[in-house]
Biopython code that builds the backbone (N, CA, C, O; Angstrom):
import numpy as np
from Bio.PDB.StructureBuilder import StructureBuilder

atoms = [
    (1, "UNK", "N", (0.823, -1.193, 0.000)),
    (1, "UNK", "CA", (0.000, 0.000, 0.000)),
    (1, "UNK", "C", (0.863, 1.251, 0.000)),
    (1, "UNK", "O", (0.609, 2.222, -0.714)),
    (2, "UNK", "N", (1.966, 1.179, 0.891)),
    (2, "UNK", "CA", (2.994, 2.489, 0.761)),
    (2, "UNK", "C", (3.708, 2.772, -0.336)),
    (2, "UNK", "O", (4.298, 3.844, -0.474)),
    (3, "UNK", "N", (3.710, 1.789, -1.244)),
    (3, "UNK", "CA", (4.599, 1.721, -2.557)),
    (3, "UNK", "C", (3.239, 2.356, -3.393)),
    (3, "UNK", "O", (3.454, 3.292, -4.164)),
    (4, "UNK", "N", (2.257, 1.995, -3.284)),
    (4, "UNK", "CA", (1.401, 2.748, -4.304)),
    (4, "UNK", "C", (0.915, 3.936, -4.227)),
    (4, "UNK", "O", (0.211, 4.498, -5.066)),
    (5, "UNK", "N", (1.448, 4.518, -2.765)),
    (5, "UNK", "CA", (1.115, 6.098, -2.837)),
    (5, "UNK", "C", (2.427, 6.791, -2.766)),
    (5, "UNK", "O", (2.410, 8.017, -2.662)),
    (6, "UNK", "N", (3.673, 6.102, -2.813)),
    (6, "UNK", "CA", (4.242, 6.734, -3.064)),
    (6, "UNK", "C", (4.761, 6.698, -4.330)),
    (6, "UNK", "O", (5.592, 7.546, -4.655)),
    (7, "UNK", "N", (4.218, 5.408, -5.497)),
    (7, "UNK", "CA", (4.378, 5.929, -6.528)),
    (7, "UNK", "C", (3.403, 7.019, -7.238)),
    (7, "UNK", "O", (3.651, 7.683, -8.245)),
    (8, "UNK", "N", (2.338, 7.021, -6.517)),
    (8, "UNK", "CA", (1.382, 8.058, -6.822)),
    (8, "UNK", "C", (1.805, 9.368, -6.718)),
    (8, "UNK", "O", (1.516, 10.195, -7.583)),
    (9, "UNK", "N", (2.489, 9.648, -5.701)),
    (9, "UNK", "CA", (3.320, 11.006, -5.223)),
    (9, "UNK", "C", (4.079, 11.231, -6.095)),
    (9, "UNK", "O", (3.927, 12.195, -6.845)),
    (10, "UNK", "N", (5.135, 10.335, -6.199)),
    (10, "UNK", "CA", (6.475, 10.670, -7.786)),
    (10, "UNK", "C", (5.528, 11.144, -8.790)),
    (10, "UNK", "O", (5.879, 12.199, -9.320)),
    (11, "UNK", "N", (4.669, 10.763, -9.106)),
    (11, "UNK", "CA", (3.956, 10.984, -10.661)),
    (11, "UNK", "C", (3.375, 11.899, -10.263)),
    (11, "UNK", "O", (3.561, 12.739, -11.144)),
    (12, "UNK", "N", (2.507, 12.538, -9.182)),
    (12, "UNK", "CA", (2.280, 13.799, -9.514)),
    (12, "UNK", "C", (3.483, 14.931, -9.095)),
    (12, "UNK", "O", (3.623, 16.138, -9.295)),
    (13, "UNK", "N", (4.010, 14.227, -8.635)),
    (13, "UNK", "CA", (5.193, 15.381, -8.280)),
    (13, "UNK", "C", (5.918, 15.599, -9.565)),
    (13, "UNK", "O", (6.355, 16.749, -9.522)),
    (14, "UNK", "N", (6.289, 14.951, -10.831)),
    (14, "UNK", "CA", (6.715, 14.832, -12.005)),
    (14, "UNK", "C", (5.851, 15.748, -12.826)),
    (14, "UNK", "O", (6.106, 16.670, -13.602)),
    (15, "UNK", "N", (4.442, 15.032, -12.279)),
    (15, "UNK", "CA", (3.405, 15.986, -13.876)),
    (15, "UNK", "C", (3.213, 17.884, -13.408)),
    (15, "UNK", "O", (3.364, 18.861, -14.141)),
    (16, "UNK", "N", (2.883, 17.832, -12.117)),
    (16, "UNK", "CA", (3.099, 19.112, -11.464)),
    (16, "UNK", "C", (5.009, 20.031, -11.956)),
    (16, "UNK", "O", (5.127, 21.203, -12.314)),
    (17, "UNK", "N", (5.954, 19.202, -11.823)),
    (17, "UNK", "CA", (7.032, 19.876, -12.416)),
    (17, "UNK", "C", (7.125, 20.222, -13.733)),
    (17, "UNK", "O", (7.411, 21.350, -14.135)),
    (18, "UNK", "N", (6.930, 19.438, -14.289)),
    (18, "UNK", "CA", (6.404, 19.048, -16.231)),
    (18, "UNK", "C", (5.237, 20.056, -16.664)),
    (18, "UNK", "O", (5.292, 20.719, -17.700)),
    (19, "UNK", "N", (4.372, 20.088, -15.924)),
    (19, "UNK", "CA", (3.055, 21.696, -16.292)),
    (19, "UNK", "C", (3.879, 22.727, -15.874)),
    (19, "UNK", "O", (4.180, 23.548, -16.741)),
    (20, "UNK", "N", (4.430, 22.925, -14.473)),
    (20, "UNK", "CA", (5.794, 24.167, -14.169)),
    (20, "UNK", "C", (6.353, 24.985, -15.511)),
    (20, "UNK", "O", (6.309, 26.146, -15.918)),
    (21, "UNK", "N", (6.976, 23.547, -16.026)),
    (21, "UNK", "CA", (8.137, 23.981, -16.854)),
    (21, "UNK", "C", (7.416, 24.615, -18.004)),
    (21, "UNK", "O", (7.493, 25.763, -18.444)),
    (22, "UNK", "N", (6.673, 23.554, -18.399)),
    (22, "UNK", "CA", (5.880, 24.199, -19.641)),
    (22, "UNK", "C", (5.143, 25.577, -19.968)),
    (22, "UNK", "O", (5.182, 26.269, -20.985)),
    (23, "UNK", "N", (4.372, 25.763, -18.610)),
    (23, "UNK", "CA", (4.079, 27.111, -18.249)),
    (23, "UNK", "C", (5.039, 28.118, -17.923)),
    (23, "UNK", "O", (4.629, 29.249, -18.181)),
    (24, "UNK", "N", (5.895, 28.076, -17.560)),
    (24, "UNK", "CA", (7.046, 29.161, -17.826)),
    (24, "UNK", "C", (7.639, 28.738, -19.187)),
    (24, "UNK", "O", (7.968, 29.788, -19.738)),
    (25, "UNK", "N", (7.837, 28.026, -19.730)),
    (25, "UNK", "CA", (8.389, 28.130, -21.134)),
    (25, "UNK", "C", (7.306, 29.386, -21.628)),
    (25, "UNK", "O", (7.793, 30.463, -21.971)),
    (26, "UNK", "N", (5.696, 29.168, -21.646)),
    (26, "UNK", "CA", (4.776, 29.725, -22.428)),
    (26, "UNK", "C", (4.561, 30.910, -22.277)),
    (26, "UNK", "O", (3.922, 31.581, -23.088)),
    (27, "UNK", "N", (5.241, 31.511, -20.829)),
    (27, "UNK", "CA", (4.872, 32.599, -20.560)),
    (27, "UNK", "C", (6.183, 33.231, -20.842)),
    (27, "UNK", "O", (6.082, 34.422, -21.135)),
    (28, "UNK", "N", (7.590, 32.670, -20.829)),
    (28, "UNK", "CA", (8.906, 33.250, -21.465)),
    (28, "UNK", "C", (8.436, 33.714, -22.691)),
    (28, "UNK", "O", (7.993, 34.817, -23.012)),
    (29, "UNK", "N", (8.632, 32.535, -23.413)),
    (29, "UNK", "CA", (7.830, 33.258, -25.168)),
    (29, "UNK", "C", (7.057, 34.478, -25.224)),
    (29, "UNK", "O", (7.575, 35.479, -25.718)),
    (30, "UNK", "N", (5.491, 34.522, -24.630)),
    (30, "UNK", "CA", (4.547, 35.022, -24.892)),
    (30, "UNK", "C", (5.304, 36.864, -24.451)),
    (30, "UNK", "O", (5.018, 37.968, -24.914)),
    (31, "UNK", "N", (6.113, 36.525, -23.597)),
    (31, "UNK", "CA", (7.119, 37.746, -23.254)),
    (31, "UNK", "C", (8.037, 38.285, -24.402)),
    (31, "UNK", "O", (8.184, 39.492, -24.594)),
    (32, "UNK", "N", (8.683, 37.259, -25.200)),
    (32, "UNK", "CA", (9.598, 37.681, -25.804)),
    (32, "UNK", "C", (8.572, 38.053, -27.211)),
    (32, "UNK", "O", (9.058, 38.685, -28.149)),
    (33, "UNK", "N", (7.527, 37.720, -27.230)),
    (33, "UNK", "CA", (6.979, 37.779, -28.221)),
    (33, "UNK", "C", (6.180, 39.314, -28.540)),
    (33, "UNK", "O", (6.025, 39.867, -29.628)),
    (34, "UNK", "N", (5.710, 39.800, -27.056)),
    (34, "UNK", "CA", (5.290, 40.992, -26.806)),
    (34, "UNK", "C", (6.613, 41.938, -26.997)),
    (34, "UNK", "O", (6.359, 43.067, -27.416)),
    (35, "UNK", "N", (7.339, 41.779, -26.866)),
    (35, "UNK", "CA", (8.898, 42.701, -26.883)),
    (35, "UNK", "C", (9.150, 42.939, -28.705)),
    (35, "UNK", "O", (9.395, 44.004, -29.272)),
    (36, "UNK", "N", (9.010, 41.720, -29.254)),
    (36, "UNK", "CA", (9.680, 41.604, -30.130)),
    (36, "UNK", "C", (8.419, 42.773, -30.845)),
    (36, "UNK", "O", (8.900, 43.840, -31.224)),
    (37, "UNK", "N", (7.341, 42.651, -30.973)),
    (37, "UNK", "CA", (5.794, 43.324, -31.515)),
    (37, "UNK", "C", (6.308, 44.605, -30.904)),
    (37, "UNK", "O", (6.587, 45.291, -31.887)),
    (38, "UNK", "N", (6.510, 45.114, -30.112)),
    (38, "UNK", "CA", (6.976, 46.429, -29.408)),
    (38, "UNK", "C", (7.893, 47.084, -30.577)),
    (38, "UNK", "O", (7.471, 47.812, -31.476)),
    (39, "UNK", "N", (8.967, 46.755, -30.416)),
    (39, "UNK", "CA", (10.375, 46.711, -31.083)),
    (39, "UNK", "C", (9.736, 46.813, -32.592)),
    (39, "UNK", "O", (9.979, 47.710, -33.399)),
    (40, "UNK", "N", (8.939, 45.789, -32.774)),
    (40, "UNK", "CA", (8.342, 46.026, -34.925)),
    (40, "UNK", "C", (8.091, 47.602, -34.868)),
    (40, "UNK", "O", (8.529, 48.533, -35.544)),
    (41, "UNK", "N", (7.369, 47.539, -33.985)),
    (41, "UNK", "CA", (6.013, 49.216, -34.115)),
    (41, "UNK", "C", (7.440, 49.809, -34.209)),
    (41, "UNK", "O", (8.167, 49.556, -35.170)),
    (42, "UNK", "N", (7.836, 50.635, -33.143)),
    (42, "UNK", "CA", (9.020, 51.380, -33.159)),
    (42, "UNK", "C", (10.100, 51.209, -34.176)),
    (42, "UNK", "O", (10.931, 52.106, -34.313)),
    (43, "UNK", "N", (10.141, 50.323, -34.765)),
    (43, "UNK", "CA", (10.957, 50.154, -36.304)),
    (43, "UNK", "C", (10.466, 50.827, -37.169)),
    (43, "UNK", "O", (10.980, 51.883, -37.539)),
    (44, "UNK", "N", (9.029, 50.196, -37.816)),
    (44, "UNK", "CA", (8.395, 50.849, -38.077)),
    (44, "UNK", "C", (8.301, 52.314, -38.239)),
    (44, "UNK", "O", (8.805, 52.834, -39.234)),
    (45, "UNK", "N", (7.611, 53.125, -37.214)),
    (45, "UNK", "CA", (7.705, 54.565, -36.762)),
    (45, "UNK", "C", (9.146, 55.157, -37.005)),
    (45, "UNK", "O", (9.235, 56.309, -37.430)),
    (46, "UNK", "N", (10.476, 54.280, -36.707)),
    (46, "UNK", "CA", (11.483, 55.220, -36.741)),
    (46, "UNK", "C", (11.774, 55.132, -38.562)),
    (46, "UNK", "O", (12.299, 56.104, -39.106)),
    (47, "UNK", "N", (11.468, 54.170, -39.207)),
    (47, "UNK", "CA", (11.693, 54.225, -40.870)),
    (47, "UNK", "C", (10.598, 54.765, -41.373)),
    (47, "UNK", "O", (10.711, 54.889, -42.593)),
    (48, "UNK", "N", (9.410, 55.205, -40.887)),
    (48, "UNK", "CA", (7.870, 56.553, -41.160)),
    (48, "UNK", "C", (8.917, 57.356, -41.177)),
    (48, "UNK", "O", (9.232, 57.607, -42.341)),
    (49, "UNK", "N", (9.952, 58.141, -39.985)),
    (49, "UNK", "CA", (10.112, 58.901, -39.604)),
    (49, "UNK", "C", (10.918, 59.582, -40.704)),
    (49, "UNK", "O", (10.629, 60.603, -41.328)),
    (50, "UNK", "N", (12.494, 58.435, -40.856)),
    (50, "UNK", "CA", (13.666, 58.923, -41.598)),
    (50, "UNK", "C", (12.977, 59.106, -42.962)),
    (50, "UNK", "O", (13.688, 59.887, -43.595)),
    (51, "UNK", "N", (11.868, 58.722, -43.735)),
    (51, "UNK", "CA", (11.044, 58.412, -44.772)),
    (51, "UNK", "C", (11.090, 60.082, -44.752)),
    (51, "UNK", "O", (11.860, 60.870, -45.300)),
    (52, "UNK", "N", (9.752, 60.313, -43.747)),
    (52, "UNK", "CA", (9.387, 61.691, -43.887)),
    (52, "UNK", "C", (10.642, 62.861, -43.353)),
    (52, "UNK", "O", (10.245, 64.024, -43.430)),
    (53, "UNK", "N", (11.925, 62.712, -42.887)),
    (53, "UNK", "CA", (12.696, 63.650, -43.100)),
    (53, "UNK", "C", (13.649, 63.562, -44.404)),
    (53, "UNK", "O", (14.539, 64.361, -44.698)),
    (54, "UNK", "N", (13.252, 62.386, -45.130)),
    (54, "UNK", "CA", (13.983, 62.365, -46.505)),
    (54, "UNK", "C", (12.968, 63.529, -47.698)),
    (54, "UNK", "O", (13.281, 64.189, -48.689)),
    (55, "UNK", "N", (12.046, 63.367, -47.158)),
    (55, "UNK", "CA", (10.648, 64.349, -47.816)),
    (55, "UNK", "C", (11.140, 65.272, -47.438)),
    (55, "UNK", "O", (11.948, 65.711, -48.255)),
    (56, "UNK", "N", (11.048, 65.937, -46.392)),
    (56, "UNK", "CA", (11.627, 67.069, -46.088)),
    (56, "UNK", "C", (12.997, 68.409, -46.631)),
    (56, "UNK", "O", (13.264, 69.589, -46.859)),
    (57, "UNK", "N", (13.408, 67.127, -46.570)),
    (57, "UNK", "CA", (14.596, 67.505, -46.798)),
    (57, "UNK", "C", (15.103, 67.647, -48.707)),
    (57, "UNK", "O", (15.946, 68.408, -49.182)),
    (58, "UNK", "N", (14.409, 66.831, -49.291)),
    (58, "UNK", "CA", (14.013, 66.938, -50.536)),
    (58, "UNK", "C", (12.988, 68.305, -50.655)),
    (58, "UNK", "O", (13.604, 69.260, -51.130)),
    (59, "UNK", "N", (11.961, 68.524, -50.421)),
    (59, "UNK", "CA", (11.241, 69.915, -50.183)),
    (59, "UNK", "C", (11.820, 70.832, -50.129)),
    (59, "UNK", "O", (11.713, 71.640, -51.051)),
    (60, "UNK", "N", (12.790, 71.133, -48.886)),
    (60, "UNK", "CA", (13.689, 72.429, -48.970)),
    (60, "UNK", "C", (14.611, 72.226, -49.868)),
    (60, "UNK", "O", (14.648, 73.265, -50.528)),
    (61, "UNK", "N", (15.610, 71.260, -50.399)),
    (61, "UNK", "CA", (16.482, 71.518, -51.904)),
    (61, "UNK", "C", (15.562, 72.232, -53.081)),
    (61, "UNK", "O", (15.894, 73.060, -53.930)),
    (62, "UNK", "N", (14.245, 71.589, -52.812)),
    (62, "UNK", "CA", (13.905, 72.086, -54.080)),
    (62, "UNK", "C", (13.686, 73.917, -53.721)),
    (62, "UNK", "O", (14.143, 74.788, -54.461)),
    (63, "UNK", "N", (13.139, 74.114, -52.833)),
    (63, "UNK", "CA", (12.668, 75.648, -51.884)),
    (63, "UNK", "C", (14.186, 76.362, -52.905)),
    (63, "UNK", "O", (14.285, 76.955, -53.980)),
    (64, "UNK", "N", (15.245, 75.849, -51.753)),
    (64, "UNK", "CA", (16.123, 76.621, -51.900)),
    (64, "UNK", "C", (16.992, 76.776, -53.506)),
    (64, "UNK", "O", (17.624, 77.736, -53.945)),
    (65, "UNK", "N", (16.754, 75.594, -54.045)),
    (65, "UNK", "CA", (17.382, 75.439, -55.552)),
    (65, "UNK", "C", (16.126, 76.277, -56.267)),
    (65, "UNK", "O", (16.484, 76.318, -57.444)),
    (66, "UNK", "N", (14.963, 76.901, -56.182)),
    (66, "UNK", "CA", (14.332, 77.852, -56.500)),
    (66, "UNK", "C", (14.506, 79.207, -56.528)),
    (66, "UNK", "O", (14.282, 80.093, -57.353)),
    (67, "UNK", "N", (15.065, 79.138, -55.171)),
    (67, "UNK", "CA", (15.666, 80.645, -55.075)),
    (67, "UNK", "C", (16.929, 81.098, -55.349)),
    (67, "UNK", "O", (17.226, 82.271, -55.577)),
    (68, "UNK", "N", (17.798, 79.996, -55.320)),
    (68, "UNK", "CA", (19.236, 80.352, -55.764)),
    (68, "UNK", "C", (19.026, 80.146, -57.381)),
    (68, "UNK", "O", (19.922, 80.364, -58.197)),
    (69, "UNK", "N", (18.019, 79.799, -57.640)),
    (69, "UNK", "CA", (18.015, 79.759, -59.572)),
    (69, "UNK", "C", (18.855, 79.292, -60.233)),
    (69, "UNK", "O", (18.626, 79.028, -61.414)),
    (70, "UNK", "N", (20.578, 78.959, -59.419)),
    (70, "UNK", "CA", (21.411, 78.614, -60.569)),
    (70, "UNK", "C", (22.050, 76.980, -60.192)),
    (70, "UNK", "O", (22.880, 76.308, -60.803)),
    (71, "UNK", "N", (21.139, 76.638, -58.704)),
    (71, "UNK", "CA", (22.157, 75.454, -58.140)),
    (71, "UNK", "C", (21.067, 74.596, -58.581)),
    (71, "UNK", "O", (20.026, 75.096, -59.008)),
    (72, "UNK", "N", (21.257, 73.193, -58.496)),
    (72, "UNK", "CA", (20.180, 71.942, -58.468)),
    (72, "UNK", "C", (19.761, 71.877, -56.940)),
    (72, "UNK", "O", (20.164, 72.659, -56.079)),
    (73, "UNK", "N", (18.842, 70.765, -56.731)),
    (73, "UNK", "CA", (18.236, 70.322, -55.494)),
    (73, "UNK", "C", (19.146, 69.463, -54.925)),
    (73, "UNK", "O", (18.985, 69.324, -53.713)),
    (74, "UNK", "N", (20.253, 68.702, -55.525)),
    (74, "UNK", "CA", (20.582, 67.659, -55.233)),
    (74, "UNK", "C", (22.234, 68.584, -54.652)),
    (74, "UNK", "O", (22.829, 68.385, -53.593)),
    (75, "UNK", "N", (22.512, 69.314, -55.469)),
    (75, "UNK", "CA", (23.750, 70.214, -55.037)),
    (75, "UNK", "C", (23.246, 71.175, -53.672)),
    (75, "UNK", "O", (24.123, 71.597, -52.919)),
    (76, "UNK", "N", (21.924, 71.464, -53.423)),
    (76, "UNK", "CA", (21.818, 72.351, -51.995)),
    (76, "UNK", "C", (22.373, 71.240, -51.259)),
    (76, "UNK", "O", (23.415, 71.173, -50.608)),
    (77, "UNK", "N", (21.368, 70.277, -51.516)),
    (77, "UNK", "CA", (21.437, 69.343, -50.594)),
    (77, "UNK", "C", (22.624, 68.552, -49.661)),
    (77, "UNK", "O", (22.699, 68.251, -48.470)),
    (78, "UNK", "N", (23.496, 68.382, -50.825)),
    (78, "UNK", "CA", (24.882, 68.066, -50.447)),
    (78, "UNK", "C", (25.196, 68.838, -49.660)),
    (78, "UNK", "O", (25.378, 68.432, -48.512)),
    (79, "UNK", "N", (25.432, 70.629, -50.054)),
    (79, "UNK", "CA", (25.927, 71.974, -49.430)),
    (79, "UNK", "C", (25.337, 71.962, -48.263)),
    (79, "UNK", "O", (26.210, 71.730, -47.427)),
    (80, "UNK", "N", (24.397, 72.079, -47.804)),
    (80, "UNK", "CA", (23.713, 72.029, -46.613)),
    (80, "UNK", "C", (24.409, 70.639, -45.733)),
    (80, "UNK", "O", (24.954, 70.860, -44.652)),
    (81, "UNK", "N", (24.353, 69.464, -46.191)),
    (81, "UNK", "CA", (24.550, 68.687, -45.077)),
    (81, "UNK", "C", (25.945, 68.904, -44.663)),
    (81, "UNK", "O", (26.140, 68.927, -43.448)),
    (82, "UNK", "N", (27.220, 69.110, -45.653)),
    (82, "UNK", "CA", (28.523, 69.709, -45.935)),
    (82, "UNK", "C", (28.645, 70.867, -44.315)),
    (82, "UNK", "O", (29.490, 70.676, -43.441)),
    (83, "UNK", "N", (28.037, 71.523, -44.291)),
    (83, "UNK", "CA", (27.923, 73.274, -43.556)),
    (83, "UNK", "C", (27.748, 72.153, -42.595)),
    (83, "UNK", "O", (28.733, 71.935, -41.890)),
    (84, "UNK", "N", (26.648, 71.349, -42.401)),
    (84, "UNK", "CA", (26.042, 70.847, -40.959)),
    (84, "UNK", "C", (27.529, 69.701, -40.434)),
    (84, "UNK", "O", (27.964, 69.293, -39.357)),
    (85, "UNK", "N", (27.760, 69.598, -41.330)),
    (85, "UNK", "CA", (28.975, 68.262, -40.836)),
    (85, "UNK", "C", (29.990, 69.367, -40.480)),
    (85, "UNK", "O", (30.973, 68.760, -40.056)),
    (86, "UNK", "N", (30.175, 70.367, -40.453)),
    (86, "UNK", "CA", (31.374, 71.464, -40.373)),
    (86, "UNK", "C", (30.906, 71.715, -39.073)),
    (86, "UNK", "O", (31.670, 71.607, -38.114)),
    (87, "UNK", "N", (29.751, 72.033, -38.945)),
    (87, "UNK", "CA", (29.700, 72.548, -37.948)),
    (87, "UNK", "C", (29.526, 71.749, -36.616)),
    (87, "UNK", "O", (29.035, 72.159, -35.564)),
    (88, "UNK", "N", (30.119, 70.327, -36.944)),
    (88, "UNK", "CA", (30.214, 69.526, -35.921)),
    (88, "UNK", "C", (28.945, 68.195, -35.730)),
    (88, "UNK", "O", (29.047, 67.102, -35.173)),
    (89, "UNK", "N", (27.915, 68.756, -36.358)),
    (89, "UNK", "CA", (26.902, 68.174, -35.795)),
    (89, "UNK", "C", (26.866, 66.697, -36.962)),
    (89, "UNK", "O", (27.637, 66.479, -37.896)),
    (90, "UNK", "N", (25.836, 65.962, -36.546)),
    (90, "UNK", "CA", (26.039, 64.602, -37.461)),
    (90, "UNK", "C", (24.379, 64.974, -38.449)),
    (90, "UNK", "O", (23.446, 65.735, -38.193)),
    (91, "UNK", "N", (24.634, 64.034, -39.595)),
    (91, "UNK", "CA", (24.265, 64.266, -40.400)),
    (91, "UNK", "C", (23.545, 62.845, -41.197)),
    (91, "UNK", "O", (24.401, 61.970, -41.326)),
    (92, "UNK", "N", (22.232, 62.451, -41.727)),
    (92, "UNK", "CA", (21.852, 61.224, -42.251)),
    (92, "UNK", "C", (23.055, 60.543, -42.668)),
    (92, "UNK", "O", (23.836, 61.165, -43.390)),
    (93, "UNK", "N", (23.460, 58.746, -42.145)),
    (93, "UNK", "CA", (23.977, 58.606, -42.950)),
    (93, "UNK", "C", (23.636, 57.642, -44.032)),
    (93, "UNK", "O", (22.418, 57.592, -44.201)),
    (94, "UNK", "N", (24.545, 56.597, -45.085)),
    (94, "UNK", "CA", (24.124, 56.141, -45.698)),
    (94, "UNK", "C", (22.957, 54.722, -45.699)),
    (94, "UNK", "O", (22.645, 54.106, -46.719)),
    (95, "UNK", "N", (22.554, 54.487, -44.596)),
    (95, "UNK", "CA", (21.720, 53.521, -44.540)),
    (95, "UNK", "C", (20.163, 54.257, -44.070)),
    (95, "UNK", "O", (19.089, 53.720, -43.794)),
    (96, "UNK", "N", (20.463, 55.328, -44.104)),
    (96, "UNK", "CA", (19.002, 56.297, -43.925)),
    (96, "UNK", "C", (18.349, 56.944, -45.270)),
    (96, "UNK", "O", (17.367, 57.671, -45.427)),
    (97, "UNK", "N", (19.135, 56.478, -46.025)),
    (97, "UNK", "CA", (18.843, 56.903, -47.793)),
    (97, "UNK", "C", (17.351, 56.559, -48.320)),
    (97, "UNK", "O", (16.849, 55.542, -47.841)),
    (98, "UNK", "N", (16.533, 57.355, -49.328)),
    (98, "UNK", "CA", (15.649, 57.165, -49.375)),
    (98, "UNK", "C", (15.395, 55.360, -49.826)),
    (98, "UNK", "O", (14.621, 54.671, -49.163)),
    (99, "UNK", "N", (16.096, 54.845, -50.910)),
    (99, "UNK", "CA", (15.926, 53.445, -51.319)),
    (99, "UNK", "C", (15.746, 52.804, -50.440)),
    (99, "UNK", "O", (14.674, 52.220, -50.285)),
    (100, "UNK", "N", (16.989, 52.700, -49.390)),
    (100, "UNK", "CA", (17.318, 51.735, -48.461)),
    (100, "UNK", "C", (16.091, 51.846, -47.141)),
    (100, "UNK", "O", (15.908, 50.782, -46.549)),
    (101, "UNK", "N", (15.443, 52.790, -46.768)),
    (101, "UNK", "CA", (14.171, 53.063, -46.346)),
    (101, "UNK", "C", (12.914, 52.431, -46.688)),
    (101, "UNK", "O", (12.386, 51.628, -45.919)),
    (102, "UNK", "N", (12.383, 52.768, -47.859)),
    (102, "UNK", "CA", (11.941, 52.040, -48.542)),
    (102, "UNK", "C", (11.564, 50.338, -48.661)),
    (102, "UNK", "O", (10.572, 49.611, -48.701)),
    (103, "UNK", "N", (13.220, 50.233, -48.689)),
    (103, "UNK", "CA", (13.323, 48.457, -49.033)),
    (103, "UNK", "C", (13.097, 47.568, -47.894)),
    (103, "UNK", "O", (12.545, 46.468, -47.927)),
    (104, "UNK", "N", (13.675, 48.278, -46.709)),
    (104, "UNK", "CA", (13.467, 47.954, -45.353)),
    (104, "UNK", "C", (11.972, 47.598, -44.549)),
    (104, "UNK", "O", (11.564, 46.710, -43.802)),
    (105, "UNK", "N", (11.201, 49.349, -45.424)),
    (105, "UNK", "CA", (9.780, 48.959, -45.072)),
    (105, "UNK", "C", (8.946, 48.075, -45.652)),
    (105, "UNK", "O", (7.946, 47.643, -45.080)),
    (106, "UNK", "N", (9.407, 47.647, -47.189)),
    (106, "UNK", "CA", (8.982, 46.600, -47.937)),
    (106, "UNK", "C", (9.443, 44.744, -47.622)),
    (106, "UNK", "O", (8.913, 43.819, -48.238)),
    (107, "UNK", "N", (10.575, 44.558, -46.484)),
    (107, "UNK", "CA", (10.840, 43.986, -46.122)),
    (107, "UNK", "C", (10.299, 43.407, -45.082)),
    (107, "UNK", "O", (10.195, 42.196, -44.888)),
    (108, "UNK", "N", (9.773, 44.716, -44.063)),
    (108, "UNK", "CA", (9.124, 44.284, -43.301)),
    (108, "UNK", "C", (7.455, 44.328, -43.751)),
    (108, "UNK", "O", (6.866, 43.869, -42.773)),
    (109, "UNK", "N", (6.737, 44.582, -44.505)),
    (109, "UNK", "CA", (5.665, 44.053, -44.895)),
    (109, "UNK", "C", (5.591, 42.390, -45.913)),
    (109, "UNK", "O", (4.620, 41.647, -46.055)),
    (110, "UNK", "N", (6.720, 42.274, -46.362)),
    (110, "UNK", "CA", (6.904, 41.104, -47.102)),
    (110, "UNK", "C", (6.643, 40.244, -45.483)),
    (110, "UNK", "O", (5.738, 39.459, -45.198)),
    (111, "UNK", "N", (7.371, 40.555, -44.932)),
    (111, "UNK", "CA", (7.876, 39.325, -43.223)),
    (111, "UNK", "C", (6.158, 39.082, -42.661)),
    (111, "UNK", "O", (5.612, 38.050, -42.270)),
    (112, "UNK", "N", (5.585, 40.560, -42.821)),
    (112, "UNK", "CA", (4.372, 40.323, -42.137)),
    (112, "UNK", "C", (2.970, 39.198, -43.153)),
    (112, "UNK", "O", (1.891, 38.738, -42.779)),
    (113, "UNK", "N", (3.722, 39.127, -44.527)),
    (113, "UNK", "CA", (2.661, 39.154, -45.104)),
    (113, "UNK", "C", (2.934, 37.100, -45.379)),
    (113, "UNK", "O", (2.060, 36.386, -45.868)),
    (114, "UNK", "N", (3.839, 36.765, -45.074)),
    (114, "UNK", "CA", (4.194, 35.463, -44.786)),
    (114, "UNK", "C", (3.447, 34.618, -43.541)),
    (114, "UNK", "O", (3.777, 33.457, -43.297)),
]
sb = StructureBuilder()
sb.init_structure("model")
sb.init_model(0)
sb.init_chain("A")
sb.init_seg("    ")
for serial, (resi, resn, name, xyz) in enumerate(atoms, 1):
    if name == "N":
        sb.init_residue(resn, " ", resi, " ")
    sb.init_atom(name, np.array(xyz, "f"), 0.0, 1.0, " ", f" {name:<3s}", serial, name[0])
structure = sb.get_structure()
């Protein structure tokens, strides 16, 4: 009789450790999974962002290549970031380019659309 409750005990003491584990496995994930969805949005939003200061910033070349009448949009543009890098401060670099923006956000809708 003592052998059968205490094999009764091992086995639930096993299936009780075994639901444990599993349930923290499910709730690790369901964590890393909320982080990772966090982290998309804010990807997201920060390649909206560099998107719309590539607009921007295209807008005023053209502004200012209007008023100087004799430069292109693409030559302010340079000139301006040129002055801003002089003057110490940092400046888009090449992986903030309009394409590479773009391809990134098309990358991540390809990922979502899988």
């Amino acid at each position: 009789m003592s052998e059968v409750v205490l094999v009764a005990l091992i086995t639930g003491t096993c299936t009780l450790g075994a639901a444990s584990i599993t349930g923290l496995i499910a709730y690790r994930i369901s964590v890393k999974k909320r982080k990772s969805q966090r982290m998309e949005v804010k990807y997201r939003r920060a390649l909206a962002d560099l998107q719309a200061f590539n607009n921007l910033e295209t807008a005023y070349g053209k502004a200012l290549s209007f008023a100087l009448s004799d430069t292109s949009p693409h030559a302010v543009k340079l000139k301006v970031r040129q002055d801003v890098r002089n003057e110490g401060l940092d400046t888009p670099s090449d992986l903030a380019g309009e394409q590479r923006v773009v391809r990134a956000m098309k990358a991540l809708d390809d990922i979502d659309g899988n």
